[in-house]
N, C-alpha and C positions, 0 to 999 in steps of 0.2 A: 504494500500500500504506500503510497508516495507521500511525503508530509503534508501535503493542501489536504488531501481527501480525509489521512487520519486526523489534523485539526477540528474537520468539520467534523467527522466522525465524534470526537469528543464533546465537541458541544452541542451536541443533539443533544435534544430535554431530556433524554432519559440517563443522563450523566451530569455530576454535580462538580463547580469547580468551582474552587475558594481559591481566593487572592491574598498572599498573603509577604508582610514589606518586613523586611530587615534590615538593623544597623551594620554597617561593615566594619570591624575593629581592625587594627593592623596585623593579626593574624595572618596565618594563609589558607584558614577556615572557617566557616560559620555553623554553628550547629543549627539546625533546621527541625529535626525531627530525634527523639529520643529511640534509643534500640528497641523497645518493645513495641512501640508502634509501628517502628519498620520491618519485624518482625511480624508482627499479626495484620500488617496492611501492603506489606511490599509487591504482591498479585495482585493488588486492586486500586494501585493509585501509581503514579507518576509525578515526574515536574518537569512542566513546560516555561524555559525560560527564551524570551529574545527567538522564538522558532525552532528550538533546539528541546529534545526532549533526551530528560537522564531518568534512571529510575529509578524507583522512590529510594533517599540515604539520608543516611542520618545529620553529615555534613555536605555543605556545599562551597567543593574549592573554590578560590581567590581568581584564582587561573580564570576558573571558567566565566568568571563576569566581566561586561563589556567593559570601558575604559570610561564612558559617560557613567556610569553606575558607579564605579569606583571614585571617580570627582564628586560625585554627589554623595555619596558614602551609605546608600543603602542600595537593597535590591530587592 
């Protein structure tokens, strides 16, 4: 399935998706998600950042945010 169609795919109503903003500290991580929820939700969720989909983790590298997000210091 090629990224446009799974996007859309996603947000068809019968799928739920939270927005959700974090501060960026000068780490070269963010914790996002605690281990037991990625453990009991990791087959049923994902993150869609910037058109790029990773899936579901507990942290979200440094690396992987754009450079505008980084000067603004969240994501």
């Amino acid at each position: 399935m090629n990224m446009h169609k799974f996007i859309k795919y996603l947000f068809n109503k019968s799928h739920e998706i939270k927005k959700m903003i974090y501060k960026i500290s000068d780490e070269d991580k963010i914790k996002i998600f605690g281990e037991k929820f990625v453990g009991n939700n990791g087959n049923k969720c994902l993150i869609l950042y910037k058109d790029k989909i990773f899936p579901l983790q507990s942290y979200f590298l440094i690396k992987d945010i754009d450079k505008e997000d980084k000067d603004n210091k969240n994501i």
